[in-house]
C-alpha positions, 0 to 999 in steps of 0.5 A: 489565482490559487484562491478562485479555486478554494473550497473546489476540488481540483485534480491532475490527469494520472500521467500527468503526476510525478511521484518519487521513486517508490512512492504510490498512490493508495488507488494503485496499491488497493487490489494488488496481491501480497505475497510473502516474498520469502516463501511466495505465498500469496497473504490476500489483497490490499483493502485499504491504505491506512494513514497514520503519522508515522507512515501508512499501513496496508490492510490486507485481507485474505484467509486472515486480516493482515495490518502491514506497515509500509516501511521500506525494506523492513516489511515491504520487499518490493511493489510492482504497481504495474503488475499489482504484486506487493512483496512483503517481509512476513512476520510474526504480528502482522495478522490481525488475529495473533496475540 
């Protein structure tokens, strides 16, 4: 059963795994361009997915550092995981060097 596999990693194959709509997993979403939707700008790349409790956090680094809450329709336009292109809601803040 489940306790011969404890204290051991254990993983699935891609195809294998089911996520709901719109759900990724931060692999896919790291490297994908960021775009500011309203203006097609391209912003940088996603580095890493922060995990915070209320929701993950996209570090994006281009010309300038970017921390973009991954909320839905509040700053995340859309994800296309397949052609690595996350769409954003740019607003004022997001860059890390703004005060």
């Amino acid at each position: 059963g489940a306790l011969a596999l404890k204290g051991r990693s254990v993983a699935i194959r891609r195809t294998d795994a089911r996520l709901p709509a719109g759900e990724f997993f931060d692999e896919e979403l790291e490297g994908c361009a960021v775009v500011d939707d309203a203006t097609g700008e391209e912003l940088g790349t996603i580095r890493r997915v922060l995990h915070y409790p209320a929701h993950k956090v996209y570090e994006v680094r281009g010309q300038r550092e970017y921390l973009i809450p991954a909320v839905p329709e509040v700053f995340i336009a859309s994800v296309d995981a397949d052609a690595g292109v996350v769409r954003i809601h740019m607003m004022k803040g997001l860059a890390t060097d703004e005060n």
